[in-house]
Predicted model as a PDB file, atoms N, CA, C, CB and O in Angstrom, pLDDT in the B-factor column:
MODEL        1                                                                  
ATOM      1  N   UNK A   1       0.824  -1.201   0.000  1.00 87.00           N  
ATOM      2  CA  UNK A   1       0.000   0.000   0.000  1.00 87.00           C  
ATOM      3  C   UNK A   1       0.866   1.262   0.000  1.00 87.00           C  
ATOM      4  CB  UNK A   1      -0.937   0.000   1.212  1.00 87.00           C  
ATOM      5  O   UNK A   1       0.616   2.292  -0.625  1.00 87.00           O  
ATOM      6  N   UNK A   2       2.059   1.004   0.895  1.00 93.00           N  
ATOM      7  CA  UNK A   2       2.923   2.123   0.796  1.00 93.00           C  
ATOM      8  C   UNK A   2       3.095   2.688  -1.209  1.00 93.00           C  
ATOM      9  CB  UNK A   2       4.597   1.454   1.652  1.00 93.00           C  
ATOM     10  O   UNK A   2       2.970   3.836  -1.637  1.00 93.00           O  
ATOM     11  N   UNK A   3       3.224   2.152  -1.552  1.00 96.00           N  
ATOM     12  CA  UNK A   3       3.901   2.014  -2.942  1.00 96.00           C  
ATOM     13  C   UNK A   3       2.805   2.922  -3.677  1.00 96.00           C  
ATOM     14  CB  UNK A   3       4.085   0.268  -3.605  1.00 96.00           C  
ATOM     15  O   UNK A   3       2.960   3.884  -4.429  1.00 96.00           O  
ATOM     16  N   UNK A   4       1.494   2.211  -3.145  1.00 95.00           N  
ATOM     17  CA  UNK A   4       0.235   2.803  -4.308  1.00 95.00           C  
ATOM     18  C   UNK A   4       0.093   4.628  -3.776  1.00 95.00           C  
ATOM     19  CB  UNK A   4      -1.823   1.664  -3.966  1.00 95.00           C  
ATOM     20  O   UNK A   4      -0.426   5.548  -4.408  1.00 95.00           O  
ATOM     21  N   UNK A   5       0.673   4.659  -2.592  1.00 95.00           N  
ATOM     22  CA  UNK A   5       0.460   6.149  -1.890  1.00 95.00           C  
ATOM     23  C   UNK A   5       1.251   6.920  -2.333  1.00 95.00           C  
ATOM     24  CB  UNK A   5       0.612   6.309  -0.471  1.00 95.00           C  
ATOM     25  O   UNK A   5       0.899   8.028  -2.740  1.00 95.00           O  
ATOM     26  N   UNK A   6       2.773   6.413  -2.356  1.00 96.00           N  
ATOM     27  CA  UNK A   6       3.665   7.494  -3.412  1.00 96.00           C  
ATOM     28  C   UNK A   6       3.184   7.358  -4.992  1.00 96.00           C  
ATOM     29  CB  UNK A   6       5.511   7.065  -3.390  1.00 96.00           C  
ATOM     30  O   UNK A   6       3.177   8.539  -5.337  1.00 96.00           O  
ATOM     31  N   UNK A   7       3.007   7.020  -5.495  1.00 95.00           N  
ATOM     32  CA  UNK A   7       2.003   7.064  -6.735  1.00 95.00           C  
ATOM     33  C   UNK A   7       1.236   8.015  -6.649  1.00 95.00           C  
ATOM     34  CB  UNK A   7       1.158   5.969  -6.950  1.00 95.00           C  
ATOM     35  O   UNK A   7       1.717   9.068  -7.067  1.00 95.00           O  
ATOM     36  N   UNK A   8       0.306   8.061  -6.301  1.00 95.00           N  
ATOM     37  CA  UNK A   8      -0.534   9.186  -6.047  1.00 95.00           C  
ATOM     38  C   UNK A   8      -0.691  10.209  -5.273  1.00 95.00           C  
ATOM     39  CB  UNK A   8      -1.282   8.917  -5.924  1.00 95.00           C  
ATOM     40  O   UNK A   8      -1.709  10.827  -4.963  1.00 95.00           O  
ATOM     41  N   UNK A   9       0.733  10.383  -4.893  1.00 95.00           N  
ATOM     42  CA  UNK A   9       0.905  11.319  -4.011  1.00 95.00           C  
ATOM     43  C   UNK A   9       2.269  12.280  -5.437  1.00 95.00           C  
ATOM     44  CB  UNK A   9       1.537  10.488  -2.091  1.00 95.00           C  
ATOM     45  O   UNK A   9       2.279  13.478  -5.718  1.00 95.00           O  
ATOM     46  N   UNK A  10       3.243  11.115  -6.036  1.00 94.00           N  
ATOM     47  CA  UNK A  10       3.545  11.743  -7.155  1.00 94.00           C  
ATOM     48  C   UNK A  10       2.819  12.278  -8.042  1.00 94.00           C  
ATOM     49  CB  UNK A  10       4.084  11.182  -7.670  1.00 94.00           C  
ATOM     50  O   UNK A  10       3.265  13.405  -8.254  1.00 94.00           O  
ATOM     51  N   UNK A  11       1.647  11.995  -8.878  1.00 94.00           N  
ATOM     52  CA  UNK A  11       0.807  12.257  -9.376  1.00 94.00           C  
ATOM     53  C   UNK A  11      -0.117  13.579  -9.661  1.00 94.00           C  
ATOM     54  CB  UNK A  11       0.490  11.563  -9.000  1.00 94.00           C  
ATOM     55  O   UNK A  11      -0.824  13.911 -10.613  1.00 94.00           O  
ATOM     56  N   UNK A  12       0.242  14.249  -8.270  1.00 92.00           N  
ATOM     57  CA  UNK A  12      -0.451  15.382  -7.631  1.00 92.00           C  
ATOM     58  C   UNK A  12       0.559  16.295  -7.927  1.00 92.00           C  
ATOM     59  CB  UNK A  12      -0.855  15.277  -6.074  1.00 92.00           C  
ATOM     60  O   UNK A  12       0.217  17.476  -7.979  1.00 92.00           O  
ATOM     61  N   UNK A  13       1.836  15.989  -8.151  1.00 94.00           N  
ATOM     62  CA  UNK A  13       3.084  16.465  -8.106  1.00 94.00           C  
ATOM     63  C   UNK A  13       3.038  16.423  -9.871  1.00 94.00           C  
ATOM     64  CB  UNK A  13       4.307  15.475  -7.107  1.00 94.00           C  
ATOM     65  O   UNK A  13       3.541  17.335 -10.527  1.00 94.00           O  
ATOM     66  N   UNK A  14       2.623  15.692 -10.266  1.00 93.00           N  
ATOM     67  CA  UNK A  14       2.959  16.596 -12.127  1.00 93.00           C  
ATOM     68  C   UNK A  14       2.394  17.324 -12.606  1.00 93.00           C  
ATOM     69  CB  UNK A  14       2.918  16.009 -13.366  1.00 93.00           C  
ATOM     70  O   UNK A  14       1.241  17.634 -12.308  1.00 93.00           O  
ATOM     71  N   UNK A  15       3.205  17.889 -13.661  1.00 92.00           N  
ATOM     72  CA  UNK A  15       2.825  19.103 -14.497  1.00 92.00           C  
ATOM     73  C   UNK A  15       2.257  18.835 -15.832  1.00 92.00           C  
ATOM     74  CB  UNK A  15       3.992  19.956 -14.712  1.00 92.00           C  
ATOM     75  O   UNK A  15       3.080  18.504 -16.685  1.00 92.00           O  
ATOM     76  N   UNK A  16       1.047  18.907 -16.183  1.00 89.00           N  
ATOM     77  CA  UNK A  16       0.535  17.853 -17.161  1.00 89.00           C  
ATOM     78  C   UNK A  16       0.537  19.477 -18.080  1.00 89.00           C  
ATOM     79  CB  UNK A  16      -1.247  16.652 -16.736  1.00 89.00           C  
ATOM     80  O   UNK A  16       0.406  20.597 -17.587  1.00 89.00           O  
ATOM     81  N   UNK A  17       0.786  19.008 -19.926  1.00 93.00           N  
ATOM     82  CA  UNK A  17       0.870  19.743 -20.790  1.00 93.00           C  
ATOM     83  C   UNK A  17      -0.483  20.776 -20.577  1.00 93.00           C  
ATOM     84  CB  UNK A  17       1.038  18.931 -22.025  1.00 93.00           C  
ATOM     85  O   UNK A  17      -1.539  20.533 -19.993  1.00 93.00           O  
ATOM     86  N   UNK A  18      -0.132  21.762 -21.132  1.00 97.00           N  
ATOM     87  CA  UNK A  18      -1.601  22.150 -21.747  1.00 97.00           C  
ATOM     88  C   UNK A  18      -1.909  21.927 -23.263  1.00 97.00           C  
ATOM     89  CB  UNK A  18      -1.845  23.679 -21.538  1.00 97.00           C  
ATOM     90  O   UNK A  18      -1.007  21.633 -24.047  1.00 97.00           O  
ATOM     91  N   UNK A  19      -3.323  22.089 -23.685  1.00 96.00           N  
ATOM     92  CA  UNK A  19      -3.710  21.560 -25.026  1.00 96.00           C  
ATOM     93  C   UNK A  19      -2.609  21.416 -26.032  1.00 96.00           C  
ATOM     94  CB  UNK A  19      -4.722  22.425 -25.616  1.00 96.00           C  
ATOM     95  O   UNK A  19      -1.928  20.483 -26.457  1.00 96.00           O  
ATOM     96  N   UNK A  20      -2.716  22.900 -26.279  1.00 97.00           N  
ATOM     97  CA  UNK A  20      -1.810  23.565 -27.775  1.00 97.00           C  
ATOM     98  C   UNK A  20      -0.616  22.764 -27.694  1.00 97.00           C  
ATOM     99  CB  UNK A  20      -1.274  25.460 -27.782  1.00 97.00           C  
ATOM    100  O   UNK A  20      -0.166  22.160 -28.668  1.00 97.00           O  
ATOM    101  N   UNK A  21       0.012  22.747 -26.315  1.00 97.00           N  
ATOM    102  CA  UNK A  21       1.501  22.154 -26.197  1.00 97.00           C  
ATOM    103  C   UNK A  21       1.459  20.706 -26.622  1.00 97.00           C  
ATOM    104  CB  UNK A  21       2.122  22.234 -24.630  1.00 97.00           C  
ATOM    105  O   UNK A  21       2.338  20.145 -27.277  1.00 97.00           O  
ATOM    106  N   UNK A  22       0.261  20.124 -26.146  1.00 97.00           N  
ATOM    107  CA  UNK A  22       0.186  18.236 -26.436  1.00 97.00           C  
ATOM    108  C   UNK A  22      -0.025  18.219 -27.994  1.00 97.00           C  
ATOM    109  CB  UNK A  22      -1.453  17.206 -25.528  1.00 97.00           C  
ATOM    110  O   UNK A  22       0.593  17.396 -28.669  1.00 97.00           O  
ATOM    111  N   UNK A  23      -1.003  19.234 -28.649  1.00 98.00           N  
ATOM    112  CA  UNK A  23      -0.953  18.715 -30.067  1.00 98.00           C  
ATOM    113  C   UNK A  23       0.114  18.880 -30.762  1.00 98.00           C  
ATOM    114  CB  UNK A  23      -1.847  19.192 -30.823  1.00 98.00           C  
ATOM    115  O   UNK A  23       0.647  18.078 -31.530  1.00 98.00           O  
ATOM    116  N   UNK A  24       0.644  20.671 -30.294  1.00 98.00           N  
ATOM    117  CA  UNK A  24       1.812  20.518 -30.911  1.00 98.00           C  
ATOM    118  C   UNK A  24       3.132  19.347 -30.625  1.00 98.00           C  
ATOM    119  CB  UNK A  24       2.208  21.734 -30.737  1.00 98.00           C  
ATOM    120  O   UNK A  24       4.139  19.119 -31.295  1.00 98.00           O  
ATOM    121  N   UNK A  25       2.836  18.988 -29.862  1.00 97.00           N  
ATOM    122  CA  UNK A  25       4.289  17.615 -30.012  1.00 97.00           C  
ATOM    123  C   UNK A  25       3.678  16.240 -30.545  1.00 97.00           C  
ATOM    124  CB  UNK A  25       5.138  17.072 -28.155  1.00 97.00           C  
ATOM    125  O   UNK A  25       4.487  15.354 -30.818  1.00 97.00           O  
ATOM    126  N   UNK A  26       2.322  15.990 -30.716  1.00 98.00           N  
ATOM    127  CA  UNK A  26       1.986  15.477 -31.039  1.00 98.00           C  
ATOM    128  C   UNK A  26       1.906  15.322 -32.642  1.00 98.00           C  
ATOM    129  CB  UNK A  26       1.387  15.568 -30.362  1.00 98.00           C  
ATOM    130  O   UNK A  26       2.162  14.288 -33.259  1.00 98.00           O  
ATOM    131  N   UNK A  27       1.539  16.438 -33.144  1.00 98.00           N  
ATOM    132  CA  UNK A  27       1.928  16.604 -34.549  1.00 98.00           C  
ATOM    133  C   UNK A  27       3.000  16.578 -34.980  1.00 98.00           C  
ATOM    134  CB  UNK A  27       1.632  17.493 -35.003  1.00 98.00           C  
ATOM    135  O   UNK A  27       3.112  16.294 -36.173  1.00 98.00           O  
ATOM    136  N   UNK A  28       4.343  16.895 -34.096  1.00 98.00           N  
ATOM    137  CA  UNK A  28       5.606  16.586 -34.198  1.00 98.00           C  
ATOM    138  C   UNK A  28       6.120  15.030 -34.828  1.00 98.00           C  
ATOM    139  CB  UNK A  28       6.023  16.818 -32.864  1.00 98.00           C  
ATOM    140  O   UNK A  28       6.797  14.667 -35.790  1.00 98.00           O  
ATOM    141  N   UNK A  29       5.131  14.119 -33.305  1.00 98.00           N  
ATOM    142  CA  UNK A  29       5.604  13.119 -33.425  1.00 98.00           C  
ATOM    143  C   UNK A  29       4.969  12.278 -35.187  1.00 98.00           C  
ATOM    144  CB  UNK A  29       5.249  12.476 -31.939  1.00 98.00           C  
ATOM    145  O   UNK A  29       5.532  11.603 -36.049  1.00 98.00           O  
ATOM    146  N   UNK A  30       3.702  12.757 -35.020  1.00 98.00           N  
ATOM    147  CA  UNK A  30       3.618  12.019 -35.978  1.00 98.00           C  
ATOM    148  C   UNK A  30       4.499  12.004 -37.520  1.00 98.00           C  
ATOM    149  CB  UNK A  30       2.440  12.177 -36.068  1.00 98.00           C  
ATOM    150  O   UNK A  30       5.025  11.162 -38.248  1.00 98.00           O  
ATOM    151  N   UNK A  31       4.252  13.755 -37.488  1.00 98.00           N  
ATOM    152  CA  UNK A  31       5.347  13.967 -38.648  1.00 98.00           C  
ATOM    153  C   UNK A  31       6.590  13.525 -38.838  1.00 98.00           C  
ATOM    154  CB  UNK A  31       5.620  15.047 -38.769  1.00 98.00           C  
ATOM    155  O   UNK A  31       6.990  13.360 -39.990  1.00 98.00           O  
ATOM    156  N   UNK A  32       7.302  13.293 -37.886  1.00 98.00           N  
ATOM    157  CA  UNK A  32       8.709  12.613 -37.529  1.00 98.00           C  
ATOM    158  C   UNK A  32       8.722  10.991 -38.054  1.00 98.00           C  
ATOM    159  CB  UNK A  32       8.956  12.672 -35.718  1.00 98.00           C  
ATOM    160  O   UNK A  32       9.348  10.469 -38.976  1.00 98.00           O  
ATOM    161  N   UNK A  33       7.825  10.456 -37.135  1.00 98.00           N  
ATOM    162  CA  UNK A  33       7.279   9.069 -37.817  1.00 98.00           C  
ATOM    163  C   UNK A  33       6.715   8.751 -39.587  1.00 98.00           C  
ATOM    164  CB  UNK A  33       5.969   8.792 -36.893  1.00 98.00           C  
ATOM    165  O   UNK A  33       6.864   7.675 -40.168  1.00 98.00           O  
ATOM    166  N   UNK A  34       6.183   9.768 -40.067  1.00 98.00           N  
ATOM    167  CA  UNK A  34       5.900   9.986 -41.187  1.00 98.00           C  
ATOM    168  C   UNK A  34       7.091  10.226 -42.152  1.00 98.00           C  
ATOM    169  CB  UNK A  34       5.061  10.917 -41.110  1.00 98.00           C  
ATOM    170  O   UNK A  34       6.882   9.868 -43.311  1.00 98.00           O  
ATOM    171  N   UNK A  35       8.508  10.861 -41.835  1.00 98.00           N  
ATOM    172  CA  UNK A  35       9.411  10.985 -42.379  1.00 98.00           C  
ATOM    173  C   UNK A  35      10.181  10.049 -42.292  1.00 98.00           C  
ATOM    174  CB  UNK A  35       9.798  11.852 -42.188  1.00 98.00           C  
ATOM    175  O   UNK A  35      10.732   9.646 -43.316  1.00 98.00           O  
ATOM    176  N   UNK A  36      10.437   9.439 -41.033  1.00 98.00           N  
ATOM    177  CA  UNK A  36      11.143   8.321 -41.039  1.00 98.00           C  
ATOM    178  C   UNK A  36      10.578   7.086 -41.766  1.00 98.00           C  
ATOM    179  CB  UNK A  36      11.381   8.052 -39.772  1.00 98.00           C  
ATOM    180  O   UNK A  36      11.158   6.077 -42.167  1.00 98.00           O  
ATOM    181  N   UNK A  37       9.188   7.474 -41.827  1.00 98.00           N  
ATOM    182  CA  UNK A  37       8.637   5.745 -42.787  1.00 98.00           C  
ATOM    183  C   UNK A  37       8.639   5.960 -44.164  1.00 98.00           C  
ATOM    184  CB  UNK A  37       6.815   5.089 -42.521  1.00 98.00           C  
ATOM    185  O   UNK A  37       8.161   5.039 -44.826  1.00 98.00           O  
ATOM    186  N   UNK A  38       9.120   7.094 -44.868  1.00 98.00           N  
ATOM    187  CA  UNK A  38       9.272   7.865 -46.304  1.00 98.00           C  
ATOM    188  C   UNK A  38      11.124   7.167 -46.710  1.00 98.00           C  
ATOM    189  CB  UNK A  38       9.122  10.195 -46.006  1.00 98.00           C  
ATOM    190  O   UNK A  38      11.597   6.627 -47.709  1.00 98.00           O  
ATOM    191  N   UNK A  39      11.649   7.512 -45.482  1.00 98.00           N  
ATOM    192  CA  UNK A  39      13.530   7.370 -45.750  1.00 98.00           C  
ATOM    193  C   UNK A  39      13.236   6.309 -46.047  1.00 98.00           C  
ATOM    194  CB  UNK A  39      14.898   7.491 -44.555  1.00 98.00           C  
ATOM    195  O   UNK A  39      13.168   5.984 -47.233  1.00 98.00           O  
ATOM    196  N   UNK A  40      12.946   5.357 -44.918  1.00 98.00           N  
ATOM    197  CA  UNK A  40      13.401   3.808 -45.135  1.00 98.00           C  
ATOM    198  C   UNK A  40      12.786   3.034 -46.163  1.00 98.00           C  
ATOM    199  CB  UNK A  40      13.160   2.998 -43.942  1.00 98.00           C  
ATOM    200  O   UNK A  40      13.414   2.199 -46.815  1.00 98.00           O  
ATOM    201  N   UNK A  41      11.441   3.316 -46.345  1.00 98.00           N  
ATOM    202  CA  UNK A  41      10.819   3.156 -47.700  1.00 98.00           C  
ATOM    203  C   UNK A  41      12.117   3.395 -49.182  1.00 98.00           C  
ATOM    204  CB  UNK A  41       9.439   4.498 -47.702  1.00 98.00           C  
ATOM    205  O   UNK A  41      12.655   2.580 -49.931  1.00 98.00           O  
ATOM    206  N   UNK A  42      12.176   4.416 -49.100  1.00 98.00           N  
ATOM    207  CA  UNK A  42      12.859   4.825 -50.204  1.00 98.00           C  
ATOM    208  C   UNK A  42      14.360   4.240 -50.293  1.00 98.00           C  
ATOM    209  CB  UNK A  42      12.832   6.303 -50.192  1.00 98.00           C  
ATOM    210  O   UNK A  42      14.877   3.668 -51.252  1.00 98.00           O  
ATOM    211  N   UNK A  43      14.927   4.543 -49.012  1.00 98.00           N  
ATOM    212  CA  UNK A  43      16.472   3.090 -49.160  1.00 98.00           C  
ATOM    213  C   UNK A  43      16.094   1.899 -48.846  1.00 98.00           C  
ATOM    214  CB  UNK A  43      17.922   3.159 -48.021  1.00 98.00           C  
ATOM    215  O   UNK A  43      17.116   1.289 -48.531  1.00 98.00           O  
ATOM    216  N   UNK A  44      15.234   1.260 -48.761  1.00 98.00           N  
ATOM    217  CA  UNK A  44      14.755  -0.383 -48.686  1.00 98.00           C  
ATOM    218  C   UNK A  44      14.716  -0.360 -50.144  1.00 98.00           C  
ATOM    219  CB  UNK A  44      13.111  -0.920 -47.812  1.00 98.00           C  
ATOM    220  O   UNK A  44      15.407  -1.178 -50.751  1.00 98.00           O  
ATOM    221  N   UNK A  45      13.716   0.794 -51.026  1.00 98.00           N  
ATOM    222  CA  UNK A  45      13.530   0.044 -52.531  1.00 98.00           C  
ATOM    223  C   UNK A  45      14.635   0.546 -53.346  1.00 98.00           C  
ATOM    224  CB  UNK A  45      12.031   0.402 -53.375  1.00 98.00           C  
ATOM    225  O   UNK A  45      14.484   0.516 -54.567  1.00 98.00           O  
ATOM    226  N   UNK A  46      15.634   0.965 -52.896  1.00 98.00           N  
ATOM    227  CA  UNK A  46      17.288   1.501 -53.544  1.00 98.00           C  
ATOM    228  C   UNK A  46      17.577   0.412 -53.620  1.00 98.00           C  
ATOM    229  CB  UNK A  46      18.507   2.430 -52.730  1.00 98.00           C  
ATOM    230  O   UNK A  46      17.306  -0.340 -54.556  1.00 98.00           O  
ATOM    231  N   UNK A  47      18.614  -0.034 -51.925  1.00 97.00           N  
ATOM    232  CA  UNK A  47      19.148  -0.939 -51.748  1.00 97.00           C  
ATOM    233  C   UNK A  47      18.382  -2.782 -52.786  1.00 97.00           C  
ATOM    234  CB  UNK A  47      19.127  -0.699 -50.108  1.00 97.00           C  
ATOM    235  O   UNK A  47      19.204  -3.578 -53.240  1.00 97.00           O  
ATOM    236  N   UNK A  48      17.075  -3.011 -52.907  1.00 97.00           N  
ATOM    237  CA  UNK A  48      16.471  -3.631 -52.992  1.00 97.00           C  
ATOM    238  C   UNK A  48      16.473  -3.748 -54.945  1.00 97.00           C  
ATOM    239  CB  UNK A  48      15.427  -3.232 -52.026  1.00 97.00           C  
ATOM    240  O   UNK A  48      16.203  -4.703 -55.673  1.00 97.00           O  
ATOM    241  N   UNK A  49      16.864  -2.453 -55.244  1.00 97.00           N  
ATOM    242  CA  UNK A  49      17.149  -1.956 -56.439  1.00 97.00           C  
ATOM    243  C   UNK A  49      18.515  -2.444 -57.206  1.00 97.00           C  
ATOM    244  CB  UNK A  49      17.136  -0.585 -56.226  1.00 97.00           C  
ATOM    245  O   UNK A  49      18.430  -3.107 -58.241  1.00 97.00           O  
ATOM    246  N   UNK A  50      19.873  -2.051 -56.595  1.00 97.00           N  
ATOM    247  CA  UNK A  50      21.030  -2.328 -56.119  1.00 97.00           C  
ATOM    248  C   UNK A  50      21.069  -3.478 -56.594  1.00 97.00           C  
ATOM    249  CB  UNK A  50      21.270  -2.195 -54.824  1.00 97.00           C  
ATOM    250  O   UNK A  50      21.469  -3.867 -57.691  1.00 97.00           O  
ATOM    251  N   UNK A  51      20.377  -4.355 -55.207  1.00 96.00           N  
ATOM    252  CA  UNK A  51      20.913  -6.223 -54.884  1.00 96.00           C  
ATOM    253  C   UNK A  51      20.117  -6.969 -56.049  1.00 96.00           C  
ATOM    254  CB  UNK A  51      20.238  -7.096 -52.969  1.00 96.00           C  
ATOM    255  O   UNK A  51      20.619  -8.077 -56.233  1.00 96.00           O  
ATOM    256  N   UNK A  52      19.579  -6.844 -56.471  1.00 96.00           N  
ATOM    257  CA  UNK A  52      18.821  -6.939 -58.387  1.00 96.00           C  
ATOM    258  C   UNK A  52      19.908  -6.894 -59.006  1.00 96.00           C  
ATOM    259  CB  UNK A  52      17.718  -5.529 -59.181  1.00 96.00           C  
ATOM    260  O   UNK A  52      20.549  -7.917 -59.246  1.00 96.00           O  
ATOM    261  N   UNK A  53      20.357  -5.508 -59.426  1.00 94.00           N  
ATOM    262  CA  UNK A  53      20.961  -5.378 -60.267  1.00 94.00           C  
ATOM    263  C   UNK A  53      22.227  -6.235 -60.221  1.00 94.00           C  
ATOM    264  CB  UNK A  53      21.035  -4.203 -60.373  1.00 94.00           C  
ATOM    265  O   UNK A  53      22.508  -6.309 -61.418  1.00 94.00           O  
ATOM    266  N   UNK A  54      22.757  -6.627 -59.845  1.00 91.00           N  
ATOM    267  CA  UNK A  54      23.938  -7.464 -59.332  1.00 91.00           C  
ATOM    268  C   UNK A  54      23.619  -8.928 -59.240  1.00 91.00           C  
ATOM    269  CB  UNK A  54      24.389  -6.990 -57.927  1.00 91.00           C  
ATOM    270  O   UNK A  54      24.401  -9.833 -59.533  1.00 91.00           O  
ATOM    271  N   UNK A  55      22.585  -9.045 -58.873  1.00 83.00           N  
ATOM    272  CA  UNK A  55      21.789 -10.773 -58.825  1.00 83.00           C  
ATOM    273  C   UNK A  55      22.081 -11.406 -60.393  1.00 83.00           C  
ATOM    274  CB  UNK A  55      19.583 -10.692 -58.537  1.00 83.00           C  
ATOM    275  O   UNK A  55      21.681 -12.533 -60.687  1.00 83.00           O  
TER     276      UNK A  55                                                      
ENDMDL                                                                          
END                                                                             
């Protein structure tokens, strides 16, 4: 029980975003994720391009 009390005694203790701030990192993240799944896309079908040509 000790355990569940600092929990929620931390809890009381955070600083939770406000709106604008959560979407904006949120739109961050996604965009970030969105770029990174564009790179590897594009050097998977290089490389994939490449090991063909040589096959």
């Amino acid at each position: 029980m000790k355990f569940f009390k600092s929990v929620i005694d931390e809890m009381k203790v955070v600083t939770w975003p406000a709106k604008d701030k959560l979407t904006k990192d949120v739109i961050t993240v996604i965009q970030s994720t969105l770029l990174f799944a564009v790179f590897f896309a594009i050097s998977d079908f290089a490389i994939d391009a490449i090991m063909k040509f040589f096959a």
